[in-house]
VOLUMKE-736575 format. One record per atom (N, C-alpha, C): atom name; x, y, z. Coordinates in nm, 2 decimals, always signed. Layout:
# residues N
+----+--------+--------+--------+
:  a :      x :      y :      z :
+----+--------+--------+--------+
: CA :      X :      Y :      Z :
...
+----+--------+--------+--------+
***
This chain:
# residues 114
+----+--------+--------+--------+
:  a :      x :      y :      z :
+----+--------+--------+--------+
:  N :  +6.60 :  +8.08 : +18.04 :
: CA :  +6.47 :  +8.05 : +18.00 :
:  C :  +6.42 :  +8.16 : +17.90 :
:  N :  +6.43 :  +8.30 : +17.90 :
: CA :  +6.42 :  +8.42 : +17.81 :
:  C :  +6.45 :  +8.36 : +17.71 :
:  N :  +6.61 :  +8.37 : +17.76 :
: CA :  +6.70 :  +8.33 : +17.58 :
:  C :  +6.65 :  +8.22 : +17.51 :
:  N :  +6.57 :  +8.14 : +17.57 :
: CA :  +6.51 :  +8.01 : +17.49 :
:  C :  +6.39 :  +8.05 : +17.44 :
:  N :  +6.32 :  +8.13 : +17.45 :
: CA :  +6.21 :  +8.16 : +17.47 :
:  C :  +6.22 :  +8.26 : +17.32 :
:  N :  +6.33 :  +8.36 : +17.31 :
: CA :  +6.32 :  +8.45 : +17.26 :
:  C :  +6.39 :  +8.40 : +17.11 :
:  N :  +6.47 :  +8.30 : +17.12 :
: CA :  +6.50 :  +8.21 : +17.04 :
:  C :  +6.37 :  +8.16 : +16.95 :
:  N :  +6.34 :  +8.06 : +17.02 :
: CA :  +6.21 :  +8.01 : +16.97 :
:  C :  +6.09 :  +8.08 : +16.88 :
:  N :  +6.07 :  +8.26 : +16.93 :
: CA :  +6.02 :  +8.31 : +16.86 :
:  C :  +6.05 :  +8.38 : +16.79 :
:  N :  +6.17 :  +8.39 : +16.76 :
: CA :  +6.23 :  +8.45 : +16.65 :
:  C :  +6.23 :  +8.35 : +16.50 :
:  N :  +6.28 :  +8.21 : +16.57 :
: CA :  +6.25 :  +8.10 : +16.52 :
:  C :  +6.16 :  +8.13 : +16.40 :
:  N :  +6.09 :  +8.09 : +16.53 :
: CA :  +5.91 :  +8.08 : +16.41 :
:  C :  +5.84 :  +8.20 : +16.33 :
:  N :  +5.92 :  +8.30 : +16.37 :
: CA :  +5.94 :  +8.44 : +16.34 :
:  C :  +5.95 :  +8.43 : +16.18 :
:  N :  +6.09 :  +8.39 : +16.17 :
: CA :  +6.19 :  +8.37 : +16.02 :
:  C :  +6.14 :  +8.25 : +15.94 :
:  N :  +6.10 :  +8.18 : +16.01 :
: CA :  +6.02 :  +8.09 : +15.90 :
:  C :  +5.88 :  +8.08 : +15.86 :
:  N :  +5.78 :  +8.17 : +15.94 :
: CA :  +5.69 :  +8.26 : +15.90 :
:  C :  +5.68 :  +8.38 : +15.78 :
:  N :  +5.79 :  +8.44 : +15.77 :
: CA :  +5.85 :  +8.55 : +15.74 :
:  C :  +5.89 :  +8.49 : +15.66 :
:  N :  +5.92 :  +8.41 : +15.60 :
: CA :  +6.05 :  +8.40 : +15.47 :
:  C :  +5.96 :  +8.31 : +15.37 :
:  N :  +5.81 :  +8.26 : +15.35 :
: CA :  +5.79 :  +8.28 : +15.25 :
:  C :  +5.70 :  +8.39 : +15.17 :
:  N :  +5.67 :  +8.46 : +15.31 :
: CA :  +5.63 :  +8.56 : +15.24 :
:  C :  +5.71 :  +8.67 : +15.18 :
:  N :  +5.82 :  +8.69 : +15.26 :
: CA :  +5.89 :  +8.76 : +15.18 :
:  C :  +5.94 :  +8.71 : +15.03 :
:  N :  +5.89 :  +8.62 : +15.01 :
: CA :  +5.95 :  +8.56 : +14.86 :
:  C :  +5.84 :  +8.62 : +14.75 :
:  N :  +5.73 :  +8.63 : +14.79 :
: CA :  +5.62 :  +8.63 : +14.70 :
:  C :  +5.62 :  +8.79 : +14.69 :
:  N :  +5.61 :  +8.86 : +14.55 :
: CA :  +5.68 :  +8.99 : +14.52 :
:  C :  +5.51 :  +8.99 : +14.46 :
:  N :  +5.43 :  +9.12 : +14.47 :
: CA :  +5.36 :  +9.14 : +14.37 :
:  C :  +5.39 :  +9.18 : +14.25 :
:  N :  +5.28 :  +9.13 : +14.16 :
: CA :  +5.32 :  +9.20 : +13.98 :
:  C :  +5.35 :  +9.32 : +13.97 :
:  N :  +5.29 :  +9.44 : +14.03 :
: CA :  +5.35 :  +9.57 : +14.00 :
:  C :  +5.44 :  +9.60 : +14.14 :
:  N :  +5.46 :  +9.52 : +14.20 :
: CA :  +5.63 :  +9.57 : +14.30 :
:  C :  +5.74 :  +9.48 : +14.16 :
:  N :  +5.71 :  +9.36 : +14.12 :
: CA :  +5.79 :  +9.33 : +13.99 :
:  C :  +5.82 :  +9.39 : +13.88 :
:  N :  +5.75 :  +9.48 : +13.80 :
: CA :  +5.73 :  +9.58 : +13.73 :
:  C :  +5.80 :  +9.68 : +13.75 :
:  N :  +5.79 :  +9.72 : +13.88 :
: CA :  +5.83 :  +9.82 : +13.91 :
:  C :  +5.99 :  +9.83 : +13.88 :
:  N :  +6.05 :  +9.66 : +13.96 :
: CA :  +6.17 :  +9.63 : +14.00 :
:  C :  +6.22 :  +9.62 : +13.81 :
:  N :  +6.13 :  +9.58 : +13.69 :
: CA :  +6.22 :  +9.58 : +13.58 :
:  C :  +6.23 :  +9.66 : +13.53 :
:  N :  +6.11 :  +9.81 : +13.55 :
: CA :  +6.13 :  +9.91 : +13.54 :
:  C :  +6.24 :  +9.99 : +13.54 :
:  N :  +6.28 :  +9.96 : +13.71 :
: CA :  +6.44 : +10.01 : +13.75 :
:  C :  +6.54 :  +9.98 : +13.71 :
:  N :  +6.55 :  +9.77 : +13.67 :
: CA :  +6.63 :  +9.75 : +13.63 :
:  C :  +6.67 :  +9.75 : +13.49 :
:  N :  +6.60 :  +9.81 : +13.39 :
: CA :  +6.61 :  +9.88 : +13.24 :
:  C :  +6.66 : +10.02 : +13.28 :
:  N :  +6.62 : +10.11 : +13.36 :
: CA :  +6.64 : +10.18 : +13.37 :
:  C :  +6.76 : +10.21 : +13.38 :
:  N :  +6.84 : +10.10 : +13.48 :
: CA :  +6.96 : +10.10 : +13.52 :
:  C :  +7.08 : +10.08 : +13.39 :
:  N :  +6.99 :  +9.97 : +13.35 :
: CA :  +7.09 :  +9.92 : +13.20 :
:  C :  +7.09 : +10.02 : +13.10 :
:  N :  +6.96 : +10.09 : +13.09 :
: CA :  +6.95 : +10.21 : +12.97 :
:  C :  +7.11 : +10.32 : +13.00 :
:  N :  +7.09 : +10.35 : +13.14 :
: CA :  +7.17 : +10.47 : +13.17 :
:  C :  +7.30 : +10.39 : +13.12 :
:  N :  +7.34 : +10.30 : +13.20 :
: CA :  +7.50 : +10.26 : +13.15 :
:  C :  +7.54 : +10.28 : +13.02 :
:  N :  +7.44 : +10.22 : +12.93 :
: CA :  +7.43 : +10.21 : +12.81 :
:  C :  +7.49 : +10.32 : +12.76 :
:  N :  +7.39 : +10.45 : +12.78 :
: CA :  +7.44 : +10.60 : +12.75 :
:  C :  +7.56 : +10.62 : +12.80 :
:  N :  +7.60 : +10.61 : +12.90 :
: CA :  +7.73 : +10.69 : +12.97 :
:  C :  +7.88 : +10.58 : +12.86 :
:  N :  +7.81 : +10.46 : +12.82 :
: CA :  +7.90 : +10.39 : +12.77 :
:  C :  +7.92 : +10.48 : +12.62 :
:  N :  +7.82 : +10.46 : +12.55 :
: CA :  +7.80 : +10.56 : +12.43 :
:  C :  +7.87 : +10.75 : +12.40 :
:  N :  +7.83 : +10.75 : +12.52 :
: CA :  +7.87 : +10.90 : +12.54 :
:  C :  +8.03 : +10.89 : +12.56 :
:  N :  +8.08 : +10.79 : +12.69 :
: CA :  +8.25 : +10.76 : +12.71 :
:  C :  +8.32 : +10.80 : +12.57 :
:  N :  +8.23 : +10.71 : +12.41 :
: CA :  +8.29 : +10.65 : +12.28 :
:  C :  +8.28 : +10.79 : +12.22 :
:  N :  +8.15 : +10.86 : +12.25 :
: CA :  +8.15 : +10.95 : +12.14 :
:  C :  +8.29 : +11.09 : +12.17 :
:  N :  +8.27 : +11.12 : +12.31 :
: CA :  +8.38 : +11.20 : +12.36 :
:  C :  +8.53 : +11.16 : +12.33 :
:  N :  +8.56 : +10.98 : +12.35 :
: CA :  +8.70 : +10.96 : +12.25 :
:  C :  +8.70 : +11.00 : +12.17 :
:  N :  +8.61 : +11.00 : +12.05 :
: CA :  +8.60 : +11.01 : +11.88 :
:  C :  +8.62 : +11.15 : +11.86 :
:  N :  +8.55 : +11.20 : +11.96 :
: CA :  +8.57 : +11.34 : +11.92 :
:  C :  +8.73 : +11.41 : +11.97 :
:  N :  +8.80 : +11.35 : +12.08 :
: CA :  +8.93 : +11.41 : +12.13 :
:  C :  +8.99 : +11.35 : +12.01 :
:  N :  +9.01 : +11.24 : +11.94 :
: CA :  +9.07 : +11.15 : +11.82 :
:  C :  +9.09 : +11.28 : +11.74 :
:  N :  +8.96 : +11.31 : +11.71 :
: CA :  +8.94 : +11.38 : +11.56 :
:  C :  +8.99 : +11.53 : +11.54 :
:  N :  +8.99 : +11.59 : +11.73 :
: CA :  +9.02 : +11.70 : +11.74 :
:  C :  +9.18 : +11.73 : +11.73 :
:  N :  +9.23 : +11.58 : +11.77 :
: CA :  +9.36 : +11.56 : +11.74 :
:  C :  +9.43 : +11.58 : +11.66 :
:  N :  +9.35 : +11.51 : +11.57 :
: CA :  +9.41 : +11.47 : +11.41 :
:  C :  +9.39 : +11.61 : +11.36 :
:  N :  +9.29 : +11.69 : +11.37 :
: CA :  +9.29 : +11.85 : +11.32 :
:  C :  +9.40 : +11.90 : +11.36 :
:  N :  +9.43 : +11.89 : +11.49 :
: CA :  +9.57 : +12.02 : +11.55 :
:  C :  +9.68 : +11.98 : +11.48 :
:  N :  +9.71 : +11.80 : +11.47 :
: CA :  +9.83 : +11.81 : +11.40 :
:  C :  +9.87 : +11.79 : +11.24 :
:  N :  +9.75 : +11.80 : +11.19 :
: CA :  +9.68 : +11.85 : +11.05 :
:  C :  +9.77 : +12.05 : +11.03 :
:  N :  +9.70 : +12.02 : +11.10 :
: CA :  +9.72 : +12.22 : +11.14 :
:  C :  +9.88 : +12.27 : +11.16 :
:  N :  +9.90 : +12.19 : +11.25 :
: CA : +10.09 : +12.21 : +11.29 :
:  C : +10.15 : +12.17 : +11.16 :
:  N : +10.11 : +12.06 : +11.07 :
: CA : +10.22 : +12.07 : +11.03 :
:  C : +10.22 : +12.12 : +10.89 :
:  N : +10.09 : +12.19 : +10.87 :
: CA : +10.04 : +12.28 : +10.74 :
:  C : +10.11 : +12.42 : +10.80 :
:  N : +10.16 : +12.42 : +10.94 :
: CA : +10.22 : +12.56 : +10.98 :
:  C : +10.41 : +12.54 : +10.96 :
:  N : +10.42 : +12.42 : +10.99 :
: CA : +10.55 : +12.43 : +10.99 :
:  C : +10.62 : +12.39 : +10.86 :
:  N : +10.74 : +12.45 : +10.86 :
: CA : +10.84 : +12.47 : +10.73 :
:  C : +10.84 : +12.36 : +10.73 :
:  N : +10.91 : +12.26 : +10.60 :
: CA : +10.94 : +12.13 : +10.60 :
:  C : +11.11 : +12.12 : +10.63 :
:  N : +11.17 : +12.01 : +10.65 :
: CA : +11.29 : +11.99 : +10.72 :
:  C : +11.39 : +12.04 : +10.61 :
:  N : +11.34 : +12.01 : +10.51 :
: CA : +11.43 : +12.01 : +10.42 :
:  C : +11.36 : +12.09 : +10.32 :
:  N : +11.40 : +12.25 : +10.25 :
: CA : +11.32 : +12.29 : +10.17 :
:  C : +11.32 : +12.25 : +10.08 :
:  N : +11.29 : +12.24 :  +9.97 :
: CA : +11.27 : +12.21 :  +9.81 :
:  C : +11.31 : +12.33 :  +9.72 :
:  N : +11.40 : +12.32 :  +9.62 :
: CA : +11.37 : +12.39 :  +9.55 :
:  C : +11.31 : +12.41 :  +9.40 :
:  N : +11.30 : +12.49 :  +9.33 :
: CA : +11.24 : +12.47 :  +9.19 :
:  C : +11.36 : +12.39 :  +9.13 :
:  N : +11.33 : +12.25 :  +9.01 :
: CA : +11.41 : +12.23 :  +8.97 :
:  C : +11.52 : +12.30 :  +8.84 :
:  N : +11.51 : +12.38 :  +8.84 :
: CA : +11.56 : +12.48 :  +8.75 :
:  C : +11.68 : +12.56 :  +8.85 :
:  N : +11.68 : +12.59 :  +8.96 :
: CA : +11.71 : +12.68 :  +9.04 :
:  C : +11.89 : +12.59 :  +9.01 :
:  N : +11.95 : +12.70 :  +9.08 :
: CA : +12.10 : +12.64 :  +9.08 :
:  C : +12.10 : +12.60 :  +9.24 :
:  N : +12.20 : +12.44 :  +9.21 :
: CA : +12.20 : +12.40 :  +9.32 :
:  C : +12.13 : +12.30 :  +9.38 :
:  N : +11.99 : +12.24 :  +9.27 :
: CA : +11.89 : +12.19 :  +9.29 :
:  C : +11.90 : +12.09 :  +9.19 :
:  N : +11.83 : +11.96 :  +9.25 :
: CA : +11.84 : +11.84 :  +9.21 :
:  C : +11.75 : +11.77 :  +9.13 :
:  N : +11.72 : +11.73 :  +9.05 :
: CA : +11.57 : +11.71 :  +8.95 :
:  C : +11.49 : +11.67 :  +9.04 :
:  N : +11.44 : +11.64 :  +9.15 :
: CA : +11.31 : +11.61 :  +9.27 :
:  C : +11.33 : +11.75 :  +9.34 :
:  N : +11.43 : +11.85 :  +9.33 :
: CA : +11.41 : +11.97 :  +9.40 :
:  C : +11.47 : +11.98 :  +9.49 :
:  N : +11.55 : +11.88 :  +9.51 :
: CA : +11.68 : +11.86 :  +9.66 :
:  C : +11.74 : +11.95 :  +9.62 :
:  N : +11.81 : +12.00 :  +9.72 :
: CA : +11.95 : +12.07 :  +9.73 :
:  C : +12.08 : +11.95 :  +9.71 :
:  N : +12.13 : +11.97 :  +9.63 :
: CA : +12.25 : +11.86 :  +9.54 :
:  C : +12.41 : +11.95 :  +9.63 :
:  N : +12.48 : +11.86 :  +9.66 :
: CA : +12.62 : +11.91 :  +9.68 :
:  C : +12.72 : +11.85 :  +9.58 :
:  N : +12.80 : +11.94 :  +9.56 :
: CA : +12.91 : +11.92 :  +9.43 :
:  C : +13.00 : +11.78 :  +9.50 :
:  N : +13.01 : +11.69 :  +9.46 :
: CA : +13.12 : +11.60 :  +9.50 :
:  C : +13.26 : +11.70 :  +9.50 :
:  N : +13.27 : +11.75 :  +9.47 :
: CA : +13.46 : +11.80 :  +9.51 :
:  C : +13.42 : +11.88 :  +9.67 :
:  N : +13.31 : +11.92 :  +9.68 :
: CA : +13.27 : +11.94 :  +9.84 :
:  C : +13.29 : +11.86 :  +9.95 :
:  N : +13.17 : +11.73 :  +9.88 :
: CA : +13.19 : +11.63 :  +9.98 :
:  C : +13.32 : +11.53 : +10.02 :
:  N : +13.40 : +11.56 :  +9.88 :
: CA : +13.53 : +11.46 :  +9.90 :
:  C : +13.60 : +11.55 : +10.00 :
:  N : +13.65 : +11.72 :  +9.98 :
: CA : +13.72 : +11.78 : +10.12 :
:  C : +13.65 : +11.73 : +10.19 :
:  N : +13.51 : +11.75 : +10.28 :
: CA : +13.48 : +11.69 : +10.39 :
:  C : +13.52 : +11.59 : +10.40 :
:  N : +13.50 : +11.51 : +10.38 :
: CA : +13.52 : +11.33 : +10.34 :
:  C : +13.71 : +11.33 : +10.43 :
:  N : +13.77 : +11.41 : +10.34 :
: CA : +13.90 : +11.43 : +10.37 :
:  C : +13.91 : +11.47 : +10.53 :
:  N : +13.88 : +11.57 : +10.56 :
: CA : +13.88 : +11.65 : +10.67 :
:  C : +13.80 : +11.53 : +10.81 :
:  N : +13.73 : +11.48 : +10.76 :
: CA : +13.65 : +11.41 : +10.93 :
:  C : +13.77 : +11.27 : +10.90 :
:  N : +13.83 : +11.24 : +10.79 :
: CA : +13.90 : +11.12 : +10.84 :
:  C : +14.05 : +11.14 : +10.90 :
:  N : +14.09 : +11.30 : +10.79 :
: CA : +14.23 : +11.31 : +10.90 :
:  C : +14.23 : +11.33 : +11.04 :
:  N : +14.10 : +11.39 : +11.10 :
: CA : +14.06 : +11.40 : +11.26 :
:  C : +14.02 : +11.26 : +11.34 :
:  N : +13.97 : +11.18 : +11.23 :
: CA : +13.97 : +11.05 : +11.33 :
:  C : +14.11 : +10.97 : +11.30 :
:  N : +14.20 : +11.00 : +11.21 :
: CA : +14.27 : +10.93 : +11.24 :
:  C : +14.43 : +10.98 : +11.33 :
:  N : +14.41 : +11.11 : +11.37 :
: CA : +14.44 : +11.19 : +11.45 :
:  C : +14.44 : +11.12 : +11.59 :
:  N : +14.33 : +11.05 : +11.62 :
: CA : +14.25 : +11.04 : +11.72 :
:  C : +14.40 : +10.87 : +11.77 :
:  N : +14.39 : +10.84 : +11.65 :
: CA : +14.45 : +10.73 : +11.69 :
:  C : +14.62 : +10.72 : +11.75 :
+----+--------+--------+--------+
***
């Protein structure tokens, strides 16, 4: 009999209660769009801020390896085209009677092989 009882008034409890709970005042509303701009503002920033901090690791990037490779020798030096040994673009040129002994030399070793 309790449990029927306590039922019942819980009952009429929750359906007493529940339209009031629906009805928000204008400045409890206000309040809530308040917060909820607030909320959107901040993402907004932290989103902005995420982009600007990429941009800047991007950029800081492109500096260092700007930098490395204004430090480092090139693979292949250049020389003046005038110099001996040097190719009209400034390559280093090898004499064909060079490259034919080589040429010679790696094929009697591979055919060695056979």
């Amino acid at each position: 009999m309790f449990m029927r009882n306590l039922t019942l008034v819980l009952l009429a409890a929750t359906s007493l209660a529940t339209p009031a709970m629906g009805q928000v005042s204008p400045q409890a509303q206000q309040q809530l769009d308040l917060l909820t701009q607030q909320q959107l503002d901040r993402q907004r920033s932290i989103a902005l801020e995420n982009q600007l901090n990429a941009l800047d690791a991007r950029v800081q990037s492109e500096q260092r390896l700007q930098d490395f490779r204004a430090a480092a020798p090139p693979a292949y030096p250049k020389r003046a085209p005038g110099e001996e040994g040097a190719g009209a673009a400034g390559y280093a040129v090898i004499p064909d009677a060079v490259l034919a002994d080589s040429n010679a030399r790696v094929r009697a070793v591979t055919q060695n092989r056979r």
